[in-house]
N, C-alpha and C positions, 0 to 999 in steps of 0.2 A: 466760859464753859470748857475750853479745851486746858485750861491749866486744872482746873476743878476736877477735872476730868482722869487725873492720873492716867493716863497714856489711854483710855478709852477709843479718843476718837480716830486713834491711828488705826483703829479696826469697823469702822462705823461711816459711813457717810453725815453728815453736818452740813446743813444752809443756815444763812439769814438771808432772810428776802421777803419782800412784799407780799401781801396775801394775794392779789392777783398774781403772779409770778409763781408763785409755790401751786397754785390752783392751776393754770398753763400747763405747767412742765409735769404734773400729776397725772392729768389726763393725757399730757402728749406720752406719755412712758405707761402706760395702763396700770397706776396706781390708785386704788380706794384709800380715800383719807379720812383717817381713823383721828378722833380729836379727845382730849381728854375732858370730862365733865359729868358733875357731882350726878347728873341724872341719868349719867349709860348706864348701860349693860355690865355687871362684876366683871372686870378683867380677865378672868379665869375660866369665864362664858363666851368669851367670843375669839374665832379665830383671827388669832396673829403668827402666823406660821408662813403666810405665804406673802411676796414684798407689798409692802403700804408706806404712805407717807406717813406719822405717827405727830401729830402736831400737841404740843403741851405751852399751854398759855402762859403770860407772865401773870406775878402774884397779885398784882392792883389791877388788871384790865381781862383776865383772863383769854382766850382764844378771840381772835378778831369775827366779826360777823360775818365776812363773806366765807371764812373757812369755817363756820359752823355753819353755814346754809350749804354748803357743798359738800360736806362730811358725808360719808357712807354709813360711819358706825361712829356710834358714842362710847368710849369706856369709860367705867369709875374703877378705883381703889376701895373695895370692900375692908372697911377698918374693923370689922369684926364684933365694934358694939358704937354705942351711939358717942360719936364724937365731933362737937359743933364749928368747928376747926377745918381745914384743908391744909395737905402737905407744901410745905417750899416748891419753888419748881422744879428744882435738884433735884431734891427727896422722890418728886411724881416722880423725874423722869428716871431715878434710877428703879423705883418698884417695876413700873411698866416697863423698862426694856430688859430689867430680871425674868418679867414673866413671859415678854415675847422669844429671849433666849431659852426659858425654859421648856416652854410651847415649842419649840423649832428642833432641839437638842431630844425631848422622848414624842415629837411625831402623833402627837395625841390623836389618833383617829375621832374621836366624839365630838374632838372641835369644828371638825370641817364643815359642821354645816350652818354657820351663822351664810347669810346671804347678801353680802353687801346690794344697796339700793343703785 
């Protein structure tokens, strides 16, 4: 990730850790964990503005199950017409933290009010 990454993660926070470990340190820091999967909410629908853990699965096993029982919010990538395919992990993760940078950068008022659980 961090060579991939063209100097990305010099600005960005990065873990590997165990799903209990990231699910711990989430709620010790009052973050809602947002995970990515084909059956959220459109990206563009739900507030990413304010800090979350942002979890994007690997390509063969996708998001582990105790971080999808703990998740607050689901996101999908809206592909815009029907395509029976899912993105790289790369690919998600760079859409999704375009659109939480973009979300953050014009302050969208409309998004505020997704509710995390």
């Amino acid at each position: 990730v961090i060579r991939a990454s063209a100097g990305a993660t010099e600005y960005m926070h990065t873990v590997a850790a165990e799903a209990d470990e990231l699910i711990a340190a989430a709620r010790a820091n009052g973050l809602p964990i947002a995970i990515a999967a084909p059956d959220g909410q459109p990206m563009h629908e739900v507030d990413l503005t304010g800090p979350l853990l942002l979890v994007i699965g690997g390509e063969k096993r996708g998001v582990a199950r105790p971080l999808q029982q703990a998740a607050a919010v689901r996101v999908s990538i809206p592909y815009g017409r029907e395509f029976p395919q899912a993105l790289g992990t790369a690919a998600a993760a760079a859409v999704l933290g375009f659109e939480v940078a973009r979300q953050r950068r014009t302050g969208n008022d409309e998004l505020r009010t997704t509710n995390y659980e």
